[in-house]
N, C-alpha and C positions, 0 to 999 in steps of 0.2 A: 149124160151129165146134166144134174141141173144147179144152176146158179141163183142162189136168191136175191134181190133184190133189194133197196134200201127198206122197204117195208116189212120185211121177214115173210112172206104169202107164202112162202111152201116152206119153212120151219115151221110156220103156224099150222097150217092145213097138216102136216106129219106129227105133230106134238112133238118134233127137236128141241132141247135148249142145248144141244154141245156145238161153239163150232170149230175144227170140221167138223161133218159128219157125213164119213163115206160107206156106202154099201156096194158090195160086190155081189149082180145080179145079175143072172143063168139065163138063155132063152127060153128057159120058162115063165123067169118072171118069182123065182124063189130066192131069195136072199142066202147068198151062201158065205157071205162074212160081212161084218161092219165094225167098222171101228167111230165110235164118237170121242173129238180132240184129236189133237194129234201124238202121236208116237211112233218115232222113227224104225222101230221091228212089225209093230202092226201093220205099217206102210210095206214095206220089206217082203212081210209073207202075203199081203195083199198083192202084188205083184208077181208072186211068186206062184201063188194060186190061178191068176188071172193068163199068165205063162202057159200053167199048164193045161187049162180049161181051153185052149184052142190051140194047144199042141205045138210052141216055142221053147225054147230056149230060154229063161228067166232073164232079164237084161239089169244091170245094179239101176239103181232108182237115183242114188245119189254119185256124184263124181268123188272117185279115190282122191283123198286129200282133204275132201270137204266137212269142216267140221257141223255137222248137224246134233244138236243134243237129242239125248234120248226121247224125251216129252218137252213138250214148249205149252207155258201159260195160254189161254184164250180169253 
């Protein structure tokens, strides 16, 4: 996980402008999903992937109940 910083140095350094911007990445080091911004099913199957990619159980990401919208502005 990396966290940018008030300067933006690794948006910059990656050519990001979305933010989020999450990638789901293999021990090899291949990108095997990303989603730029957020979206509550991309997140969803990003976990869901990430589950199965070291052989768990998918866990829900958000609490029953909790209202999250689909996409949220950035």
């Amino acid at each position: 996980m990396v966290l940018d910083d008030r300067d933006y140095a690794v948006s910059r350094a990656y050519g990001l402008s979305n933010v989020p911007s999450i990638f789901l990445v293999d021990a090899d080091g291949i990108i095997r999903r990303s989603i730029a911004g957020f979206s509550r099913s991309a997140l969803e199957g990003m976990a869901s992937d990430l589950a199965a990619s070291i052989g768990v159980a998918a866990s829900p990401i958000f609490e029953e109940g909790e209202q999250v919208l689909e996409t949220k502005p950035g």
